[in-house]
C-alpha positions as MATLAB code, in Angstrom:
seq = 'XXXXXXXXXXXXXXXXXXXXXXXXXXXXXXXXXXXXXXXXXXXXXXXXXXXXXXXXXXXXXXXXXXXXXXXXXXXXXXXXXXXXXXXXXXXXXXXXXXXXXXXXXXXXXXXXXXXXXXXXXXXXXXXXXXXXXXXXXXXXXXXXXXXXXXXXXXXXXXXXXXXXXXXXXXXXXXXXXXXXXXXXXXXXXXXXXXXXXXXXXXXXXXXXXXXXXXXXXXXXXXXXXXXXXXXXXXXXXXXXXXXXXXXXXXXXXXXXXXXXXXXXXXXXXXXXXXXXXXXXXXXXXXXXXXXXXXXXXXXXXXXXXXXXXXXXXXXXXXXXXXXXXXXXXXXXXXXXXXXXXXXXXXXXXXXXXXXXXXXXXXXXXXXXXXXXXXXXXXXXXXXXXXXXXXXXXXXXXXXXXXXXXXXXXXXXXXXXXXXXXXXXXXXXXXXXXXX';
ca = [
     -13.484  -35.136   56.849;
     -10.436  -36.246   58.529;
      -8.107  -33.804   59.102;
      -5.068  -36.690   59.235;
      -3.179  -36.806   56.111;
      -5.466  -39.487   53.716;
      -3.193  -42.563   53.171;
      -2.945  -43.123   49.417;
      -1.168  -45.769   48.011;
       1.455  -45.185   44.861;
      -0.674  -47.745   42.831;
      -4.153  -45.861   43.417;
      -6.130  -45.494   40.838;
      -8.077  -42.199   40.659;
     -11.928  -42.097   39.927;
     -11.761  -41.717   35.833;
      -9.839  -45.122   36.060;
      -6.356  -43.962   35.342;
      -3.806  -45.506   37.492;
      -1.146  -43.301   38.644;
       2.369  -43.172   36.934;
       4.835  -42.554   39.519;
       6.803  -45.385   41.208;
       8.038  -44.706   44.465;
      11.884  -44.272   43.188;
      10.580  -41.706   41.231;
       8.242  -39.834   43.883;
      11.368  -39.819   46.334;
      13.822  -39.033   43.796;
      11.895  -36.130   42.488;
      10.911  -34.399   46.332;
      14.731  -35.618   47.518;
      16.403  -33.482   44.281;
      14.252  -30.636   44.385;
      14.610  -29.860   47.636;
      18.723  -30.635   47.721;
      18.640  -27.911   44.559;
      16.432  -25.358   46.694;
      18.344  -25.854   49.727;
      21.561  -25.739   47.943;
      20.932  -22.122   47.147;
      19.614  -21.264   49.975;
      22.640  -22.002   52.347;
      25.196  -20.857   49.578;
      23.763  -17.721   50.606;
      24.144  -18.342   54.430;
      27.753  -19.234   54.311;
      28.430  -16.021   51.703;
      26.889  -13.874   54.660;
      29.436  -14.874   56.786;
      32.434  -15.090   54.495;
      32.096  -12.902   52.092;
      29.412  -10.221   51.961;
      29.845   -8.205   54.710;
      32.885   -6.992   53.090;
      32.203   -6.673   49.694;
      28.282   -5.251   50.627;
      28.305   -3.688   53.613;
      31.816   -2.321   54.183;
      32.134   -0.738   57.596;
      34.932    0.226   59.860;
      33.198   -2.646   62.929;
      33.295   -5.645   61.449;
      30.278   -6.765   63.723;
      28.209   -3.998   62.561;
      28.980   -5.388   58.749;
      28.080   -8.778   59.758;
      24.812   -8.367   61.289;
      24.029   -5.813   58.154;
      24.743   -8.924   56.552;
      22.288  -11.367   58.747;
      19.993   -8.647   58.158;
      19.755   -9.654   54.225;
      19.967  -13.116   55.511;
      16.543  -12.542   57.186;
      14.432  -11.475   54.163;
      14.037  -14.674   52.685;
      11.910  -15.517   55.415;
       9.700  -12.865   55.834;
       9.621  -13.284   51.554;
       8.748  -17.305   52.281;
       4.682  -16.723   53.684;
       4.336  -14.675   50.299;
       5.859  -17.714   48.255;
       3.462  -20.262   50.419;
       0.305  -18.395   49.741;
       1.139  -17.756   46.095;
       2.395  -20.880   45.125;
       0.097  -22.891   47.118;
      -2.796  -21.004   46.059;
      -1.858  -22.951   42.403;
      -0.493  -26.055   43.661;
      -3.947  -26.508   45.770;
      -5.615  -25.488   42.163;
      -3.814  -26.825   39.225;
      -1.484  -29.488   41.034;
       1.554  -30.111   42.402;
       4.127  -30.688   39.582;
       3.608  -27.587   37.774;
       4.044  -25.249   40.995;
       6.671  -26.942   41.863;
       8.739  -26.235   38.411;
       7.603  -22.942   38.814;
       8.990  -22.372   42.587;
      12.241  -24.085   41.639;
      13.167  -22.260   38.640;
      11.881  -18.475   40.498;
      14.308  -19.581   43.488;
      17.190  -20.652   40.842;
      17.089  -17.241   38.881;
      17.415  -15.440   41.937;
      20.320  -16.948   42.649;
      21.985  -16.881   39.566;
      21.364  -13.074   39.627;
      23.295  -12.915   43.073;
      26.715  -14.372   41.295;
      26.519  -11.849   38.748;
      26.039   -8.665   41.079;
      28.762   -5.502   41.466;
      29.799   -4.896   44.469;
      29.603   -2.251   46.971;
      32.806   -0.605   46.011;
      31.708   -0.610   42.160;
      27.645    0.694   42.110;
      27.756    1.830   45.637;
      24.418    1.371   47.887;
      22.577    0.092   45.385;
      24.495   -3.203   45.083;
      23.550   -4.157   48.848;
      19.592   -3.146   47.976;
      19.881   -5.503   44.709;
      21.531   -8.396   47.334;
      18.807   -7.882   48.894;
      15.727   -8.001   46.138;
      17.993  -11.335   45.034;
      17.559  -12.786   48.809;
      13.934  -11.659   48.772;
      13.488  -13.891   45.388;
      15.023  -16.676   47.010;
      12.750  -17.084   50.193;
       9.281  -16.360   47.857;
      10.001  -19.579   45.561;
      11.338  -21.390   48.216;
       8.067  -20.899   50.340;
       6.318  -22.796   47.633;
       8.916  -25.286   47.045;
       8.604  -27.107   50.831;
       5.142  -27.444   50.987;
       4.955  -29.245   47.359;
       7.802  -31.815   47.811;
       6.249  -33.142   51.319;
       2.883  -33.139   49.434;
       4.183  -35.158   46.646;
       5.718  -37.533   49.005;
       3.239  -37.884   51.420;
       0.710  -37.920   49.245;
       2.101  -41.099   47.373;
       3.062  -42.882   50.450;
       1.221  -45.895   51.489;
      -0.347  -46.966   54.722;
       2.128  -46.961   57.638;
       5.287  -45.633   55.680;
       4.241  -42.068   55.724;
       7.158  -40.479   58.014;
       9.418  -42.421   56.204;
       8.232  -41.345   52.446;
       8.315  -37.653   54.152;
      11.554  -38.076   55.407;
      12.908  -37.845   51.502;
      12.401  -34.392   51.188;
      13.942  -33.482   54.846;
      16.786  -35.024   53.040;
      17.670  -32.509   51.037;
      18.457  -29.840   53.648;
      21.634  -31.466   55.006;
      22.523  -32.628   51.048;
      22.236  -29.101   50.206;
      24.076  -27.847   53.378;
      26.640  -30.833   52.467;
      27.245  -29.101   49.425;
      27.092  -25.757   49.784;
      29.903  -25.733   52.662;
      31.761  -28.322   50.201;
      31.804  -26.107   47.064;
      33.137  -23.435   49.295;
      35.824  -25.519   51.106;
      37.082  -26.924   47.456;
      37.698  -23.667   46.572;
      39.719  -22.413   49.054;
      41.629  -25.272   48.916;
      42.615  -24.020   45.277;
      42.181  -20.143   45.349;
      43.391  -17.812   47.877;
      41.179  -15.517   50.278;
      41.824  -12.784   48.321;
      40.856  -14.502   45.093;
      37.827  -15.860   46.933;
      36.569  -12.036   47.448;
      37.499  -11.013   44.158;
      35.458  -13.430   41.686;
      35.512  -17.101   43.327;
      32.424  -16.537   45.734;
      30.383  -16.512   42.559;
      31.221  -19.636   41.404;
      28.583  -21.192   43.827;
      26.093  -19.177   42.566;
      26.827  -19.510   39.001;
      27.157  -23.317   39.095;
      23.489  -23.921   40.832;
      22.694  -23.668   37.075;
      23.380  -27.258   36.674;
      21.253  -28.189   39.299;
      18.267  -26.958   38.476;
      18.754  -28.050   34.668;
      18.698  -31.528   36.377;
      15.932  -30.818   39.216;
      13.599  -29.589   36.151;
      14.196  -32.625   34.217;
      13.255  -34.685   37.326;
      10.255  -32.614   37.853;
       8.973  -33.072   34.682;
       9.528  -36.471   34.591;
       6.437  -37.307   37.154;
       2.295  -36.926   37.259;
       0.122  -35.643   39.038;
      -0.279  -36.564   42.752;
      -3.139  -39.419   43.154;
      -4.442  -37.773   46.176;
      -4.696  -34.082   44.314;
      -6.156  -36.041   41.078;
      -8.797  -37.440   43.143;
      -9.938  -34.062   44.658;
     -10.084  -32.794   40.453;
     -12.406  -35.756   39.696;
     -14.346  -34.980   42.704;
     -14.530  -31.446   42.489;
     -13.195  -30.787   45.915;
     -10.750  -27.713   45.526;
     -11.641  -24.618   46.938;
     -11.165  -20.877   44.619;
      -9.149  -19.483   47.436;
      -7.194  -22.132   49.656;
      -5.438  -19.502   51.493;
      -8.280  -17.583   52.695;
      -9.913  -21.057   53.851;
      -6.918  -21.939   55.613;
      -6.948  -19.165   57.672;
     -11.009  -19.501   58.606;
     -10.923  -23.050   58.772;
      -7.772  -24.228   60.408;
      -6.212  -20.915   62.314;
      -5.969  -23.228   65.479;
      -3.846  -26.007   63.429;
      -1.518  -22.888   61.698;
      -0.823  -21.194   64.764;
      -0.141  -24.570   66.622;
       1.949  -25.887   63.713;
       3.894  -22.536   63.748;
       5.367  -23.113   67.572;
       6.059  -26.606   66.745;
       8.599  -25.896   64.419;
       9.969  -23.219   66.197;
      13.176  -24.872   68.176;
      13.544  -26.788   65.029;
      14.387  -23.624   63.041;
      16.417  -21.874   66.037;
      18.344  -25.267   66.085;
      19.217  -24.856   63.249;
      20.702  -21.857   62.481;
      22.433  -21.484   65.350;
      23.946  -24.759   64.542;
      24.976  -23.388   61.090;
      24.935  -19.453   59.861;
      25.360  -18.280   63.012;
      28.079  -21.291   64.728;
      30.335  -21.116   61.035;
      30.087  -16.427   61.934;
      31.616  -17.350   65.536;
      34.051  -20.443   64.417;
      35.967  -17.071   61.917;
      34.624  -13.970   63.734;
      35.116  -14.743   67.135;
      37.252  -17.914   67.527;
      39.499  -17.025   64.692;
      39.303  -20.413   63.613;
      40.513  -20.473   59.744;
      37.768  -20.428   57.330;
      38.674  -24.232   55.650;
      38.737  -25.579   59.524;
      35.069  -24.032   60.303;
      33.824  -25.431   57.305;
      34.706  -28.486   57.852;
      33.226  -28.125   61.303;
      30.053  -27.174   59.134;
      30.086  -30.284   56.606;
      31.032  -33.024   59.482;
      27.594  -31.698   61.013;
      25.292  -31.828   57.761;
      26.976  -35.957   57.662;
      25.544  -35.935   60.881;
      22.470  -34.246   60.176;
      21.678  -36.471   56.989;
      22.467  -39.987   58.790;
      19.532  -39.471   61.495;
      16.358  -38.251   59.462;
      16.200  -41.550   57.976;
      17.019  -43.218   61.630;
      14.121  -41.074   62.860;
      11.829  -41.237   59.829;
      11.518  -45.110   60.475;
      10.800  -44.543   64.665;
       8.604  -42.468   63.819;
       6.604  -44.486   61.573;
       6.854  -47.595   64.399;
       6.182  -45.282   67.974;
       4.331  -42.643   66.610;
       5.396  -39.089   65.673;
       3.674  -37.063   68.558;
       5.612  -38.791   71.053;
       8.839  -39.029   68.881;
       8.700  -35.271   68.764;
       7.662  -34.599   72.555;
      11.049  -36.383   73.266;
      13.266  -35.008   70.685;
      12.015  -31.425   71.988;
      13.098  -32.313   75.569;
      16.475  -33.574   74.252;
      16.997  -30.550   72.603;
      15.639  -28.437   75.923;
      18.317  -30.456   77.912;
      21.042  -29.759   75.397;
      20.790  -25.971   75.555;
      22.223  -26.162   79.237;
      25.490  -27.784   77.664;
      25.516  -24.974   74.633;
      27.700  -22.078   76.736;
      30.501  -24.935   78.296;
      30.826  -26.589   74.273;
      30.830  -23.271   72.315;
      33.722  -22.102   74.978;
      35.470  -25.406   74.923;
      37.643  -24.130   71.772;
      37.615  -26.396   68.583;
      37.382  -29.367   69.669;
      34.336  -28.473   71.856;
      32.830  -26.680   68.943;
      32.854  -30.083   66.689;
      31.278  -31.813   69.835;
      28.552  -28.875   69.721;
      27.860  -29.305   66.089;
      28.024  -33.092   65.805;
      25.407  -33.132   68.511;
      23.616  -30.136   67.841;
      22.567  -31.782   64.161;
      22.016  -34.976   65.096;
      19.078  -33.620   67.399;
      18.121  -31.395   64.511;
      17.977  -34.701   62.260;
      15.559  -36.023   64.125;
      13.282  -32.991   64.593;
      13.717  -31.930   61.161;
      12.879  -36.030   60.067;
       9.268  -35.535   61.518;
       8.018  -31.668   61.385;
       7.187  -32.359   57.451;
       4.960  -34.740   57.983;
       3.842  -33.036   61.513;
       3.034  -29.621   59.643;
       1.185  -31.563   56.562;
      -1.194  -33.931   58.617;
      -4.068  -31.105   60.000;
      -5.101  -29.992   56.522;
      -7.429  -32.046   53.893;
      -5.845  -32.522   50.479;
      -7.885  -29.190   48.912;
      -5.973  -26.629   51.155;
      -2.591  -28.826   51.996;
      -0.581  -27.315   50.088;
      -1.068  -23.554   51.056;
      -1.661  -24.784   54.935;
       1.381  -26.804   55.336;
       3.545  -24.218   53.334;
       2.319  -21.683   55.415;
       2.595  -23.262   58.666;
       6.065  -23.812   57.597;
       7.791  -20.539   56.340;
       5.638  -18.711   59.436;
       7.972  -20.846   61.725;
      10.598  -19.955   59.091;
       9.898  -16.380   60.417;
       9.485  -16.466   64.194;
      12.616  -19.271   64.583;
      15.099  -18.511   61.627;
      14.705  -15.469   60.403;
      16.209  -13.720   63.037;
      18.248  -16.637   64.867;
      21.619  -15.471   63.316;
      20.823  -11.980   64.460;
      19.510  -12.518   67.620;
      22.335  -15.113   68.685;
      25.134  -12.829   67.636;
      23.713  -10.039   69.992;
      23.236  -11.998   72.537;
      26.596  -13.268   72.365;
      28.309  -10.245   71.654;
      26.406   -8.308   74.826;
      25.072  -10.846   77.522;
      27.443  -14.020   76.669;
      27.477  -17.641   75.743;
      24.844  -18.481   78.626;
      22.536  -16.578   76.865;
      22.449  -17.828   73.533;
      21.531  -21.323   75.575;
      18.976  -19.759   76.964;
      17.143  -18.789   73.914;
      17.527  -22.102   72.605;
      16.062  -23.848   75.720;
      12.643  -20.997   75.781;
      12.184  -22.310   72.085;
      12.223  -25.417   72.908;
       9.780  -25.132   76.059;
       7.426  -23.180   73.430;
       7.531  -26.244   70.839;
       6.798  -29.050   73.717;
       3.738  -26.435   75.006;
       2.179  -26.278   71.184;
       3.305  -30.348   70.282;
       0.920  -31.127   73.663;
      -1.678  -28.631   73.374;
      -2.263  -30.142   69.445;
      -4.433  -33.284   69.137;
      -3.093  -36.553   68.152;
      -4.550  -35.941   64.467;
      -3.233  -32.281   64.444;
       0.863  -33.388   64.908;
];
């Protein structure tokens, strides 16, 4: 069997002579809005965890010791995410995509609805920082099965030579969610005041993902069943434990796939949870001004996936990605002279910054997907992911703000530059079917 994603046309029909139902507006609309939703909550929590938590859950005479306390919660989601992947890929591998993905949506969407409604620190004490932090870990497990599933279903609908740009879709919704995350947040304190921000208005994020995932379920619901996943039913080709074939079968491809992503991740959230904690923390640059910094990036972040999806698809991915990685090696020598450059050199930073993470980000779905068959997919590529989730987010925040804070600017680009020298290593030590 090939390990190369099988190319499966949107009109297939499966082997009981059914044809499959979903069109391909309604395969890209459903991974697109799923993933905006998921991502949506996820970085309304990033930009809380530098606004407002560390002073209404971790109060604390240093402000940098609240902050990091802070990052700290910000991390769990990742280590939750591997958890989430085997889980919910163990019954999207089994039962199908759709219904694990309505069940990872709507476990990631009640934990953060629960995070709007929590006391604070001054009103229940320790515990509120320890429920913050069950919330966070709720988050990353249903958004570890909510990746995997929206590249499957769009990958797995795509036809012949259009599948980086069918995976692209679901990329999308990282910069739509960051879009309007740091939106939400600069609309209201355009209309409420900092203090009324700490009191009750950073809960209206929270409170109003409620709406999106009343619409991401209907969407959801509104599609079948993968052809590619339908055909492995009506062959019998599942397996009763995908996870524990993944890692027997294709440790080589996992560990590989892990160190791809890796600069992709540390990109990222330097470029975000950890540039919008230095813009206020350390530049003093008002809160609207650094989120604006924040959205201009996610513009710029959205406008080259689909710029990238469609090289990709016409050069190749492996050596789309070999060349993105050295871009992004080369840009980590400019990251100390732009981050010290004041505001203006901080916009430069972040416009370029996510425009190199559009086109990583454009490619690594389809990247992490294409080594496993259609019976284990699910599970492999979800797991592939959310481990890279672990070794180059989970602790990017963290790890950037100590640097920073105890060895400089100089050496925050240096982290980002060994990352990316790890990712080009794995992307040309994997096999032209493996990236």
């Amino acid at each position: 069997m090939s390990d190369a994603i099988s190319p499966i046309s949107p009109t297939a029909t499966t082997s009981s002579g059914n044809a499959a139902l979903n069109s391909p507006a309604r395969v890209l609309m459903a991974s697109l809005v799923g993933t905006t939703i998921e991502f949506f909550d996820f970085y309304v929590y990033a930009t809380a965890a530098v606004l407002v938590f560390p002073t209404l859950f971790f109060p604390n005479n240093d402000p940098t010791t609240a902050l990091l306390a802070s990052f700290a919660t910000f991390s769990i989601a990742f280590f939750a995410r591997p958890l989430g992947a085997v889980v919910f890929g163990h019954f999207g591998d089994r039962i199908g995509r759709k219904t694990t993905l309505v069940a990872a949506l709507l476990t990631m969407g009640i934990s953060t609805v629960v995070i709007g409604l929590l006391p604070s620190y001054e009103q229940i004490g320790v515990v509120a920082p320890l429920l913050l932090a069950l919330c966070r870990f709720g988050q990353g497990f249903g958004l570890g099965g909510e990746w995997g599933g929206a590249v499957l279903l769009a990958t797995e609908n795509a036809p012949e030579g259009k599948r980086n740009w069918y995976a692209m879709f679901p990329q999308l919704g990282a910069p739509v969610g960051l879009f309007l995350s740091s939106g939400t947040f600069w609309l209201l304190l355009h209309f409420i005041s900092n203090d009324a921000l700490l009191a009750w208005g950073w809960r209206v994020p929270f409170l109003a993902s409620t709406i999106l995932i009343g619409l991401g379920l209907w969407v959801r619901f509104s599609i079948s069943e993968t052809p590619a996943f339908q055909k492995a039913i009506d062959t019998q080709e599942r397996v009763a434990v995908p996870a524990a074939e993944v890692f027997t079968k294709y440790k080589r491809s996992l560990f590989l796939g892990t160190f791809v992503a890796l600069v992709t991740f540390v990109l990222f959230y330097i470029g975000t949870a950890w540039l919008l904690s230095y813009n206020v923390k350390v530049l003093q640059i008002p809160f609207l001004d650094a989120l604006e910094i924040q959205i201009l990036g996610s513009v710029v972040f959205g406008i080259f996936i689909p710029i990238t999806g469609k090289i990709g698809d016409k050069i190749g991915r492996r050596l789309s990605l070999i060349l993105i990685t050295i871009l992004i090696g080369l840009f980590s020598f400019l990251l100390p002279s732009l981050l010290q450059g004041g505001e203006g050199g901080v916009a430069l930073f972040a416009v370029v910054a996510m425009a190199l993470m559009g086109m990583t980000y454009a490619l690594i779905g389809a990247a992490l997907a294409a080594p496993f068959p259609t019976n284990v997919r699910y599970t492999g590529a979800s797991l592939t992911f959310n481990f890279a989730g672990i070794v180059g987010a989970s602790l990017a925040p963290y790890i950037a703000t100590w640097l920073q804070a105890n060895y400089g600017m100089t050496a925050v680009g240096f982290y980002l530059g060994l990352s990316a020298v790890i990712t080009l290593i794995c992307i040309l030590a994997s096999g032209r079917e493996e990236v």
